[in-house]
N, C-alpha and C positions, 0 to 999 in steps of 0.2 A: 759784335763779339757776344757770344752766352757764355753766361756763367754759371747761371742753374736753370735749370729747365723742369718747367714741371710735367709732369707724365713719366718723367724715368726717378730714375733711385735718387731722393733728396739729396744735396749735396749741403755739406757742412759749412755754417756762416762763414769762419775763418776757412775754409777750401775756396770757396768762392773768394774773399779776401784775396787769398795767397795767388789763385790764378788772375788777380786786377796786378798784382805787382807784378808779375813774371811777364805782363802784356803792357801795362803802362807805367812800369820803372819811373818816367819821366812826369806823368801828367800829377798837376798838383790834385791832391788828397782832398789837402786844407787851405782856405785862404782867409785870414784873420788880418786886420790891424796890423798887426807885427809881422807880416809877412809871409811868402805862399810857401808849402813843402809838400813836396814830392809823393806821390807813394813807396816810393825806394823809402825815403825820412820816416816817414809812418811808422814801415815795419820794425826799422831797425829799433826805432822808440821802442812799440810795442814789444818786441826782444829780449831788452835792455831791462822793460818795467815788468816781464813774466821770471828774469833773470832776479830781479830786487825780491821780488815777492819771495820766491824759491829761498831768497838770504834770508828771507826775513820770519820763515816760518817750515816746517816739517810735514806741515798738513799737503798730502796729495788733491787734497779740495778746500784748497784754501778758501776764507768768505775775505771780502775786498773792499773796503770803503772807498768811492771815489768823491774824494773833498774837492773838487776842482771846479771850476768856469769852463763853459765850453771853449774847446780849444784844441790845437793838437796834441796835447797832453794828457786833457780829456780821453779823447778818443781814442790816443794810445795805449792810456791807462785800461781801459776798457776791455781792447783787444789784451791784452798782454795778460788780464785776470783770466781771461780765455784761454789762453796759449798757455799758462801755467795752471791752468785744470780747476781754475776757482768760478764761485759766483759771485757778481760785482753787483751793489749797492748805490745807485749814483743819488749826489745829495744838491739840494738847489741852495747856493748858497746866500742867498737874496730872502730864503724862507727864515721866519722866526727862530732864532738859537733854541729856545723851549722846544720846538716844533721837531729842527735837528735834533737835538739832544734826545729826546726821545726816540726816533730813526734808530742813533747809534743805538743803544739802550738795547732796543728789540732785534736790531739787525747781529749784536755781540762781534763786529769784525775781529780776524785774528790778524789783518794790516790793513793800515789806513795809507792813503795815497794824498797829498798835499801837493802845495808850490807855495816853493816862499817862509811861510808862516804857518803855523798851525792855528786852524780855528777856535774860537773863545771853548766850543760846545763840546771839542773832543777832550775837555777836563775830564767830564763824565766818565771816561770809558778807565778801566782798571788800567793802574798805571802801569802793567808791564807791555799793553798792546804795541806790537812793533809799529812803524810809521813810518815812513818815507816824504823828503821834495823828490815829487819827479824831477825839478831842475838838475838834480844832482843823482842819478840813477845809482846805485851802491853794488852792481853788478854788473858786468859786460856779456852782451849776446847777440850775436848777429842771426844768428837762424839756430836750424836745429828741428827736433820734432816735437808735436807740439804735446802735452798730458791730456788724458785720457779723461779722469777726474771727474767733476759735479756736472750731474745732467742737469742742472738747474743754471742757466746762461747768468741771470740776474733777478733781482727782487728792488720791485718798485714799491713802494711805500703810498696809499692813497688814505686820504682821511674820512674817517665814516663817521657816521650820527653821531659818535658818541664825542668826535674832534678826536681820537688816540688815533695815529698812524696804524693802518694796517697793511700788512706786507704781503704783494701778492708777487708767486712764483713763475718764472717763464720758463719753460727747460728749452735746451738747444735745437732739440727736432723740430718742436712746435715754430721757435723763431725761425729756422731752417727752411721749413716749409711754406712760412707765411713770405719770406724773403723771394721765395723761388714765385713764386705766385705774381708779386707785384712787378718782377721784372717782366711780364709780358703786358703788364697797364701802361708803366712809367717811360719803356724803354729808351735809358739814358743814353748819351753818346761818350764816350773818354772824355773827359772834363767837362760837362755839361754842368753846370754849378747849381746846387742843392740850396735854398736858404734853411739856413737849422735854428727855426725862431722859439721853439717851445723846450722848454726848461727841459733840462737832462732826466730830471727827477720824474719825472711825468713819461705816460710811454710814448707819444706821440712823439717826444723827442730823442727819444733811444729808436725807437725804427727809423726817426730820419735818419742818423748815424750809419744804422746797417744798411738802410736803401742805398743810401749813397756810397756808398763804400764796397757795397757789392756789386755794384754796375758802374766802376768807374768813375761816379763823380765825381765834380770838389763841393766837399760840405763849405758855406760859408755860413759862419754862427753869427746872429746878430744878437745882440744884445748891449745892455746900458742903457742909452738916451733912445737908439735908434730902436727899442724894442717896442716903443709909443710910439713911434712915427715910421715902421718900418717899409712906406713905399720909398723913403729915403733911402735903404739898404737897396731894396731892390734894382732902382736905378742906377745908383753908384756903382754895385758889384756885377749888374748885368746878372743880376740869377733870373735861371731859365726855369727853374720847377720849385713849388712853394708849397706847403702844407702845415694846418695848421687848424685852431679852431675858428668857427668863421665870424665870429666878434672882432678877428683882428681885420677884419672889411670896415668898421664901423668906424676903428681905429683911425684905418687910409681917409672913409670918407669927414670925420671930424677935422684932420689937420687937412680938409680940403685936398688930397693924395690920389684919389681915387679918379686917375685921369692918364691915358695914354702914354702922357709924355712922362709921366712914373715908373709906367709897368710894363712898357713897348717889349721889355726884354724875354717876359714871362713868356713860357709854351704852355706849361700845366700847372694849377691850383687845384692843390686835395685837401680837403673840409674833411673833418669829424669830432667829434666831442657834444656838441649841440648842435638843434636846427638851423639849417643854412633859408635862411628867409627868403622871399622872393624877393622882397623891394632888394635885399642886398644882390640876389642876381642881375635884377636889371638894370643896377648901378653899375654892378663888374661888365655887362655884355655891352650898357653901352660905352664906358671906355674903352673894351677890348675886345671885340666882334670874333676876333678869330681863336679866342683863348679855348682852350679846352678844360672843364673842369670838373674835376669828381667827388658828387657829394657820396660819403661814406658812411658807415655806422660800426659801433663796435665798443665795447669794454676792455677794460683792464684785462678781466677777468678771463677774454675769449680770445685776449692777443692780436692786436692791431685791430685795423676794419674787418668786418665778416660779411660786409656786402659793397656794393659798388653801382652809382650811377652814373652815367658818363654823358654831360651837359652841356650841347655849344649854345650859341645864339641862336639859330635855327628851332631847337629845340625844348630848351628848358622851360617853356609854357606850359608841354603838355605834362610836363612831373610835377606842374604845380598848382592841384587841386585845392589843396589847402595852402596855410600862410606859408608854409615849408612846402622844399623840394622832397619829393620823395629820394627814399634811402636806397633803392637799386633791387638786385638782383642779388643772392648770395651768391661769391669767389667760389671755387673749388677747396675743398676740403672741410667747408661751413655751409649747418643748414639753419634756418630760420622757421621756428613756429607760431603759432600767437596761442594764450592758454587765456580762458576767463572768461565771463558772460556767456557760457552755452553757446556760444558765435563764431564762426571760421574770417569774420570781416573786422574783429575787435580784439584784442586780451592784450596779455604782457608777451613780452618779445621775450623767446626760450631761444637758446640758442647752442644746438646740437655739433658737438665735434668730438673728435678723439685730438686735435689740437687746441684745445683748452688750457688755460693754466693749470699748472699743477695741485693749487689751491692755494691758502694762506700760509705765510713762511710765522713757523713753531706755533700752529694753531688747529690740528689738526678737530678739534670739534665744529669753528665754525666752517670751517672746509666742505667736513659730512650735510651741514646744514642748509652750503649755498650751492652745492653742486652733486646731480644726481649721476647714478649709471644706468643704461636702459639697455634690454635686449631685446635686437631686432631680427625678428623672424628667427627666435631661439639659434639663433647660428653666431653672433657677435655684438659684441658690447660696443656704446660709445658714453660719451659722456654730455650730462644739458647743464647750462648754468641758467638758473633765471635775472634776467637782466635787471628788474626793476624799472623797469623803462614800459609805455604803453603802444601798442603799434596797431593802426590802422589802415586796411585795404580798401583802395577805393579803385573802381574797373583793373584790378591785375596789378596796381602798384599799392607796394608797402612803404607807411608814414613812420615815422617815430613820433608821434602827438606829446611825448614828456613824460616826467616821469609820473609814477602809480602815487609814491607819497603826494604828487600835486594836486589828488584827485580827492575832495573832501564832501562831505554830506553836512548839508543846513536844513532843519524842518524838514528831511527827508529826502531831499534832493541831493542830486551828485550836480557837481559842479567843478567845471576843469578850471584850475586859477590858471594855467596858458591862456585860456581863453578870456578870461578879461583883461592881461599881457596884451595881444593879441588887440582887443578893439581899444585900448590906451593908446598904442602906436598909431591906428586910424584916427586916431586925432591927432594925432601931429606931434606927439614924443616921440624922441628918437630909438627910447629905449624905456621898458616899463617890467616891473614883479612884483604881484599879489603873494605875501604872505597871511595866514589866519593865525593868529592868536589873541586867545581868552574871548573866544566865540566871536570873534568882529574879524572882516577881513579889511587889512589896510595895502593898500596899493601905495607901489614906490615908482617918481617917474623923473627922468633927465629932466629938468628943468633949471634954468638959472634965474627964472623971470617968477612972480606971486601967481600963485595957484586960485580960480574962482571957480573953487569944490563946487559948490552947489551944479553951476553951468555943466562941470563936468560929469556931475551924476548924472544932468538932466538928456546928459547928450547920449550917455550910457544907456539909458534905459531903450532905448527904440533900437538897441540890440542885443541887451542882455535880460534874464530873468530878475524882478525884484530884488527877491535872495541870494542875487551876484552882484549887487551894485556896492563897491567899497564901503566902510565905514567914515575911512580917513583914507585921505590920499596925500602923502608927503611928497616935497620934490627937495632931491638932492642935486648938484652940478654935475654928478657923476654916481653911478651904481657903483659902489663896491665891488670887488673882483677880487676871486683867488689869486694864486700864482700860476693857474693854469688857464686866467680870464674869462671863467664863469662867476655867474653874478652869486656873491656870498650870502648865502640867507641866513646866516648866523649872524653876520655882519647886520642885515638891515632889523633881527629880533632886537638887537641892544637899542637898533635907535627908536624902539617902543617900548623900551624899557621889561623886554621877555628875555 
């Protein structure tokens, strides 16, 4: 069955939606803990919560807090800000209440969507803002047409240098289109089951939602205990297609997970957010020889992946020139440049589209700041955002090496802290980050066992320069992680006292 097809006229996220229910009425949507529901159940939620919102506010473009857990209510809630012409906010509710608190603050919703209980953090918000439990929908709607409303789908919330959330814009076409794109990579079958492992708040887990939802799937959300051990999920639920960022390999291989009899069920693993390593490929190919997996690359900023490798057993050697697999190919509708050092083989990863985000939500200065418009062959505009990120060609494939703030000057020299990352692991930490501050670079590395610094300088140097050999190197039992499981460097500056 197609739902969108790319090469003809986009078709719209909820179009696509509406044609999964009018073809699989029956096949589950969602399947949680609490029981599986239909996509018939989905819609009429979604109905029911575009019908509450409409109660609960006059605005033809409503803005929509979603306070929920992943779940079917989530994702009804989602669709239904849709169908009622708004743009939805989704909030992690695992994140710091300061953290929230702020979200709301910036986001100003004119309805908030709960279950249950309202959160400590939506005190914050002026006390006339309407709210809703989805448990208890305050309007009835079974169909109908859907509002016209904000070209703007949703705003994710990502935190920048400075720690304040900043809100970046998705509008519908853009999702629309990146949607129509992936269903020719993923192609799901009528309930072929989704695991939906990364926080709603984050986009990586709002495109799982529409992936799955637009080709059928059943989304199955892990999360709680099972979101450390999530080869547990996998084999329990039998999910067939998984994406994610690919530290949660590291996850599988610390609770010893990372073995067949785990992940027999899986067809497809799609990696993005950070480098996907090679020792973690060779760990996944040898559990599961016939998996197919796609390492990706892409921002907030540029709206899902913007490029695509596609890695079996067979293959993934030749993408892995460096510690990482290369980033692929750019999809259709995305183009990739590299800018910097007078070099067509080195710079910062630009990256060109007219599906770009729309910019920063109520920040239109830093918007003009981080995203240019360019005319090509004086005949049409597109739009470039500069990533921040560094990318390296090596014979015709393109790296993502890390990012540009990684890259700092000692006595003169450039030196990539990935790269002392990178030979910490060769010696046998599972996991290693160089931060620099107050002119000394201190290295942080997995360990649970005494550290004998000196050996480990001395082991460094017959790969690194001098002026890259740590100052200090700390071992902690575990890296610090966001909430979207990159390693926190704000987190490891406190434990030096920056």
């Amino acid at each position: 069955m197609s739902v969108i097809s790319f090469g003809q006229e986009p078709v719209d996220l909820l179009e696509a939606f509406f044609a999964c229910v009018r073809d699989c009425r029956r096949v589950p949507a969602v399947e949680t803990a609490n029981g599986v529901h239909s996509y018939e159940e989905l819609e009429s939620l979604a109905f029911q919560l575009a019908a509450t919102i409409h109660h609960l506010t006059e605005n033809p473009c409503p803005r929509v807090l979603v306070a929920l857990p992943p779940s079917q209510q989530a994702y009804a809630a989602m669709l239904g800000s849709l169908i009622a012409g708004g743009t939805f906010c989704p909030l992690d509710l695992t994140a710091p209440e300061a953290q929230n608190a702020m979200i709301c603050e910036d986001f100003a919703p004119e309805v908030v969507l709960y279950a249950s209980t309202p959160p400590g953090f939506l005190s914050n918000l002026p006390t006339p803002t309407p709210r809703a439990d989805v448990l208890k929908p305050l309007a009835k709607r079974s169909g109908g047409p859907v509002a016209t409303g904000s070209d703007v789908a949703y705003v994710v919330f990502t935190s920048g240098s400075t720690g304040r959330p900043k809100g970046v814009k998705i509008s519908r076409p853009s999702l629309s289109h990146f949607l129509g794109v992936c269903q020719n990579y993923f192609k799901l079958s009528p309930g072929e089951k989704w695991g939906q492992w990364s926080s709603l708040a984050h986009d990586l887990g709002v495109m799982d939602v529409f992936m799955a939802l637009t080709q059928s799937g059943t989304l199955v959300p892990v999360s709680g205990a099972q979101r450390l051990r999530p080869a547990t999920a996998v084999r329990e639920k039998c999910i067939s297609v998984w994406q994610s960022v690919p530290s949660v390999l590291d996850l599988m291989m610390g609770a010893g997970q990372l073995t067949n009899d785990y992940l027999a069920s899986l067809r497809v693993m799609s990696f993005c957010g950070e480098p996907l390593r090679r020792q973690q490929l060779e760990a996944l190919f040898n559990a599961c020889p016939d998996l197919e997996v796609f390492n990706t690359y892409g921002t907030t900023e540029t709206v899902g992946f913007n490029t695509l490798n596609h890695l079996t057993s067979e293959n993934f050697m030749d993408s892995c020139e460096l510690e990482s697999a290369a980033i692929g190919d750019e999809i259709p509708g995305w183009s990739i440049g590299l800018r910097g050092d007078n070099r067509d083989d080195e710079g910062e990863i630009v990256v060109t589209s007219n599906f770009l985000s729309g910019g920063y939500w109520r920040d239109d200065e830093g918007t003009r700041a981080a995203f240019e418009t360019i005319k090509v062959d004086g005949l049409f505009t597109l739009r470039c955002y500069s990533t921040g990120d560094w990318g390296v060609r090596r014979h015709g494939r393109l790296y993502c090496s890390g990012r540009i703030d990684r890259q700092i000057k000692i006595h003169g020299e450039r030196i990539e802290l990935g790269e002392i990352d990178f030979r910490l692991r060769q010696l046998g930490f599972p996991d290693a980050y160089t931060v620099f501050s107050g002119a000394e670079l201190h290295a942080f590395v997995e360990s649970t066992e005494p550290l004998d610094q000196e050996q480990i300088r001395a082991s460094l140097r017959s790969s690194l320069p001098v002026h890259a050999i740590p100052q200090e190197i700390h071992a902690l039992p575990r890296l610090p992680r966001n909430l979207s499981r990159k390693i926190d460097r704000q987190a490891l500056l406190k434990e030096i006292g920056s």
